[in-house]
N, C-alpha and C positions, 0 to 999 in steps of 0.2 A: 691282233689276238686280244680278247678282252677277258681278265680272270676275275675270280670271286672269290677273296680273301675275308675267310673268316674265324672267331675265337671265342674262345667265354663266353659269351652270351649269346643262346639263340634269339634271331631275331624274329620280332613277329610279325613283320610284314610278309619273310618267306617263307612258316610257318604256320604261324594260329592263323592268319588272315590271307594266307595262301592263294593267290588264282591265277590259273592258267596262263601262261606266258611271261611271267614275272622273271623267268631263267632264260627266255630266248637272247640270243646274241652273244650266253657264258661260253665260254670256250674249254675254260678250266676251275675249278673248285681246288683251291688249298685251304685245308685247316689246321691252325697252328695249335688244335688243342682245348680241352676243357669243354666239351660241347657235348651232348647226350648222343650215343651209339645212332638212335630214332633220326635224328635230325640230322646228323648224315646221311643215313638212309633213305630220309623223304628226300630231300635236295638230288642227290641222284639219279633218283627215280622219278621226279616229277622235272628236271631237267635235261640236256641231252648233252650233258656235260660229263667228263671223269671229274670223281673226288678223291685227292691224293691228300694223307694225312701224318699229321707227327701225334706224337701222346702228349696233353697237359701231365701236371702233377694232380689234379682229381678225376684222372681218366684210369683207374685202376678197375672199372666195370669192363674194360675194353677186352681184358684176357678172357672172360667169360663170355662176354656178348660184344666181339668189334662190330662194325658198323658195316654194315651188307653189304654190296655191293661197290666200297670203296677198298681203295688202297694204302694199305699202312708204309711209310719210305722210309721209315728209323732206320739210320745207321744207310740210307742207301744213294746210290747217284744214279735219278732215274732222268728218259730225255723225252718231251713232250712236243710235239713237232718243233724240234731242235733246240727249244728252249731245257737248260740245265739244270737238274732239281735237285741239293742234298736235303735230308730231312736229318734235323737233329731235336728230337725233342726231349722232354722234362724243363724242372725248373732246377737252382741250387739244392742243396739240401739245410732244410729248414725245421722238419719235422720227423724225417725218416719214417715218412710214409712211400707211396708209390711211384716210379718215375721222377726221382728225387736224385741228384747225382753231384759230389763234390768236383771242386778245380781239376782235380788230377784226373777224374772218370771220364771227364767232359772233352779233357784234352786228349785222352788215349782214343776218344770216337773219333776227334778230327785228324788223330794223325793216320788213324787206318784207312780216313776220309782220300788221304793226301793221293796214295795213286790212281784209284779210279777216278780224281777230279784230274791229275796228270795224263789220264790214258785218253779220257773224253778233253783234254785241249782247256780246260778250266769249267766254271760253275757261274750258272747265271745265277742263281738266286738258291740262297740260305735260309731254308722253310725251318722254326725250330718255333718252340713255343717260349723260350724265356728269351729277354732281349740284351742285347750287350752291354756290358758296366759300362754307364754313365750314359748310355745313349739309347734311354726311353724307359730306364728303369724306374726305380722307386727308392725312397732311401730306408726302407722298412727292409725290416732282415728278409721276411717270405718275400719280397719282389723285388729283391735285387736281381743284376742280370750277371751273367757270366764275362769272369776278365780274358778270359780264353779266347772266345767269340770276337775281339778286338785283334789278337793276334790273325783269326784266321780271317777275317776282312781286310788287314792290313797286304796278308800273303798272298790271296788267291783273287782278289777283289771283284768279288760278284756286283752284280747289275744293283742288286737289292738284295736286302736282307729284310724278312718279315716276321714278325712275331708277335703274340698275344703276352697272355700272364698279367698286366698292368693295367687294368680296367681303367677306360678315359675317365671315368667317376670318378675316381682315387684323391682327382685335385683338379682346380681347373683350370692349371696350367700345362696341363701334360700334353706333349704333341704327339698327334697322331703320326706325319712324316718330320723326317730329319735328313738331313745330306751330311754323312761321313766320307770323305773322298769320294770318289768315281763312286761310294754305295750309298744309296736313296735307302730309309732304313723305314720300317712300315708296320706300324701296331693295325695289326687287323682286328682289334677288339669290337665283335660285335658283326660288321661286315663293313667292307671297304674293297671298292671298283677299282681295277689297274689297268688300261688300256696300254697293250705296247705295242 
């Protein structure tokens, strides 16, 4: 199965300079966030792929106009031919603007998280859009990641954990993957191919 992880930044090879077949072989589109309603949209549409998605913290156009023909999973455990999806999105709160959520808000998503990831037998992968404290974050207040997010990789320990929010620009030592225990952890900033 080969997915299409992508975040922040539309990219313009599968966009502005778009052609035909450029999506053949997706199987899945996850978006971690921060990306124009439209460009979910096209990517759907011009693919023959599902696109399942979390909310960035500047995706607050999403209540107004969400993204057509994709799937929002905040807050949900959805199962993709058998592969395990929680979607947790936002970032910290930094601004108390939109999809903005402290330690304690983040922690009461994963624990109501806890028995549908119990009923479905555990969780492959942690779709969210901030990334977990120390592992892929930033050390700036808006791009730091969640300490919560450590405990639930420690307890349930998904395949991967993926996330945006930390644009690779940021510095130029930021990695794109990391190995946390048994979890392969995945900035999809921009887009990034996973074959499993």
């Amino acid at each position: 199965m080969k997915l299409l992880l992508i975040s922040d930044q539309e990219d313009a090879y599968l966009w502005d300079y778009y052609k035909p077949g450029r999506l053949n072989g997706v199987d899945l589109i996850l978006s971690c966030g921060d990306l124009k309603p439209e460009y979910l949209s096209f990517l759907v549409t011009m693919g023959r792929a599902p696109v399942m998605y979390v909310r960035g913290n500047h995706d607050g156009v999403y209540s107004k106009r969400p993204p057509e023909g994709c799937e929002c999973i905040e807050d949900r455990l959805v199962t993709f031919n058998g592969l395990r999806i929680l979607g947790l999105g936002g970032s910290p709160v930094y601004s108390g603007g939109p999809n903005q959520y402290s330690e304690r808000q983040m922690q009461r998503r994963i624990f109501r998280a806890g028995l549908p990831i119990a009923l479905a037998g555990g969780v492959d992968i942690l779709l969210s859009h901030a990334p977990a404290r120390g592992w892929g974050d930033a050390d700036d207040y808006a791009h730091r990641g969640f300490e919560c997010f450590n405990g639930f990789i420690d307890r349930f320990r998904p395949r991967y954990h993926i996330h945006g929010h930390v644009h690779l620009s940021y510095g130029a030592n930021l990695p794109r993957v990391l190995q946390r225990g048994e979890t392969t952890v995945i900035n999809a900033c921009s887009k990034y191919y996973l074959e499993l």
